[in-house]
C-alpha positions in Angstrom: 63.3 -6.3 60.1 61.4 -8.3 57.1 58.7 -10.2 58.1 59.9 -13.3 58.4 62.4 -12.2 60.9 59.9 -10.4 62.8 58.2 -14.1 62.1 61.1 -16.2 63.6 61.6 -13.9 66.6 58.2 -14.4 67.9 58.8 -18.0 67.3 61.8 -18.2 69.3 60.3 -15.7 72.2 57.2 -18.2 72.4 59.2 -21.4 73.1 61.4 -19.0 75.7 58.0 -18.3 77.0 57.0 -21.5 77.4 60.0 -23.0 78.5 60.5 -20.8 81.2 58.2 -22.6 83.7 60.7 -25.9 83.0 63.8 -23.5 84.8 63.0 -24.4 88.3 60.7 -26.6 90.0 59.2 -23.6 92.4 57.9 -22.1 88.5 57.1 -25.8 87.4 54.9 -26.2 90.6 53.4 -22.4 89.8 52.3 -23.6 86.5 51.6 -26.9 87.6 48.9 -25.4 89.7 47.6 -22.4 87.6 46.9 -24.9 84.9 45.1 -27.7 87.8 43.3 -24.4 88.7 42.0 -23.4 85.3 41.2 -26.7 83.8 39.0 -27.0 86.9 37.3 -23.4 86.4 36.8 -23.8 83.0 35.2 -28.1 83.0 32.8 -26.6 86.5 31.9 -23.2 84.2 31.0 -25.1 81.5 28.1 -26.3 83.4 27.3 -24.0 86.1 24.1 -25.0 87.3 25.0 -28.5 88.1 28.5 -27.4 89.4 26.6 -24.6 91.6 23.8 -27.3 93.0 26.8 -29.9 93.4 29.2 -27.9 95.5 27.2 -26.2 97.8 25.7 -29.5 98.9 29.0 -30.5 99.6 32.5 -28.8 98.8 34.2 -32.0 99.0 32.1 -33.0 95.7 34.4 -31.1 93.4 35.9 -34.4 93.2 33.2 -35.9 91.6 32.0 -33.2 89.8 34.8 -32.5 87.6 35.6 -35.7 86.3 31.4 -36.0 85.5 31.7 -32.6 83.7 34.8 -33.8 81.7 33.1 -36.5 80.6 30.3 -34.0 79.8 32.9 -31.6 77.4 33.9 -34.6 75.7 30.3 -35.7 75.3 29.5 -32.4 73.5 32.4 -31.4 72.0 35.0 -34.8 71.5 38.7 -34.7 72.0 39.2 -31.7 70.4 37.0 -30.0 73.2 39.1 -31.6 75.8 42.2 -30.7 73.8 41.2 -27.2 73.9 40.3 -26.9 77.3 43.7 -28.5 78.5 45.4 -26.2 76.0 43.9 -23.5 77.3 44.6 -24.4 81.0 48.6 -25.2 80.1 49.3 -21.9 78.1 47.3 -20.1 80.8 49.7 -21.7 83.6 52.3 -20.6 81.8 51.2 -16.8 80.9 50.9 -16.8 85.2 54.4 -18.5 85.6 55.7 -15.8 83.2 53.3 -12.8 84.5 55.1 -13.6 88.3 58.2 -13.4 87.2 57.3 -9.8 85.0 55.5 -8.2 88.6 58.5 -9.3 90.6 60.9 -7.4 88.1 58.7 -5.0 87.7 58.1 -4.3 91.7 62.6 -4.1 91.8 62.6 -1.5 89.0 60.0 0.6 90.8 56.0 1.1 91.4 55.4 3.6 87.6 56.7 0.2 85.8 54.1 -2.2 87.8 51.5 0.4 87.5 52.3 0.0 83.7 52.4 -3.9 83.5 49.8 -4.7 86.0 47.0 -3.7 82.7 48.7 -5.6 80.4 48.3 -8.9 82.5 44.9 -8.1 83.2 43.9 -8.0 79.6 46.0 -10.9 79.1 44.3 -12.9 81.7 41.1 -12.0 80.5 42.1 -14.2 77.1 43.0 -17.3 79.6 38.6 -17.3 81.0 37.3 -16.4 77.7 35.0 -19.4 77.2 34.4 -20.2 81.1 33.1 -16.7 82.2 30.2 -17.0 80.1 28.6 -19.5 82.3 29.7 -17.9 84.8 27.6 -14.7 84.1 24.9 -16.4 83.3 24.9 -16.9 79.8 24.5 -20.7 80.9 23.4 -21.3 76.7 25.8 -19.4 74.8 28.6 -22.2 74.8 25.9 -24.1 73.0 24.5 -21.6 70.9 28.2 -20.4 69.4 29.1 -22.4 66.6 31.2 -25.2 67.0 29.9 -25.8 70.6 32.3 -22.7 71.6 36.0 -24.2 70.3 36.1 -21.2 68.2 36.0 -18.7 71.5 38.4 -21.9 73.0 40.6 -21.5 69.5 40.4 -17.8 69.6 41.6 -17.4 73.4 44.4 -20.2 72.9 45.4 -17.4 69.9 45.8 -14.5 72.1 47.8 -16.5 74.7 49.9 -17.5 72.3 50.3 -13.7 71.3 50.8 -12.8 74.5 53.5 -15.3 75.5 55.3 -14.8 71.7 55.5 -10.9 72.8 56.8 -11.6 76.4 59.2 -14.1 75.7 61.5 -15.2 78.8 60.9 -12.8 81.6 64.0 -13.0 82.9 65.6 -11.4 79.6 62.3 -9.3 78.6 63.1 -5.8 78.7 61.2 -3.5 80.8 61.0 0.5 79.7 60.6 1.7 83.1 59.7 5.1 81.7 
């Protein structure tokens, strides 16, 4: 294949990927809440300190506390800063939506083929809490001290979702080597 072939098939395997979550509304409502879930990871990592002293006063704060810390993200980094983050948190509810659907196929064809994709969607997770986990292992500064207040890391982990999903495609026609 020429490269622009190669070029257009990603393209087209992307918006299978990330239409696949619209199929049903049992994977809308997965994706729905992977994305809930990491948007609210990423806004309480991005301040850990306060989001630590916050919720184990009370638990029930979280409902304070991440609307204070959005405000906080947009504070430091504008609207692109929130774009990122809720970029991030939408492709990563669908790379979940899409990584379900691959262990369930997987776990029909047999346990060798989940022993072999189980890896894969580790590493690929691992793209979706890029920026996030480095508050949350202490490195409470380094969002800060990257330049551009951490959207290139935000940029960069968007990128390798989108690489990710491009490669997967729609799980329900990706083919799995079971070999």
């Amino acid at each position: 294949m020429t490269g622009t072939a190669v070029h257009r098939a990603w393209l087209r395997d992307l918006r299978d990927a990330l239409a696949y979550p619209l199929t049903s509304n049992g994977r809308l409502l997965t994706a729905g809440v992977a994305t809930g879930v990491t948007y609210v990871v990423l806004v309480l990592s991005s301040f850990p300190q306060f989001s630590v002293q916050v919720l184990t006063r009370d638990p029930t704060d979280l409902a304070y506390a991440v609307p204070a810390l959005t405000r906080e993200v947009y504070l430091g980094t504008g609207w692109l800063g929130i774009g990122l983050v809720a970029a991030y948190a939408l492709l990563t509810g669908v790379a979940v939506t899409d990584a379900v659907a691959l262990v369930r196929r997987a776990r029909r064809a047999g346990a060798s083929t989940l022993a072999g994709i189980v890896p894969g969607l580790l590493a690929a997770g691992c793209a979706s809490c890029g920026a996030g986990v480095l508050g949350a292992l202490g490195f409470v500064g380094a969002m800060a001290a990257l330049p551009f207040e951490g959207n290139l890391l935000r940029i960069g982990g968007i990128a390798l979702l989108a690489v990710f999903l491009g490669r997967t495609g729609d799980p329900r026609t990706c083919a799995i080597d079971p070999t």
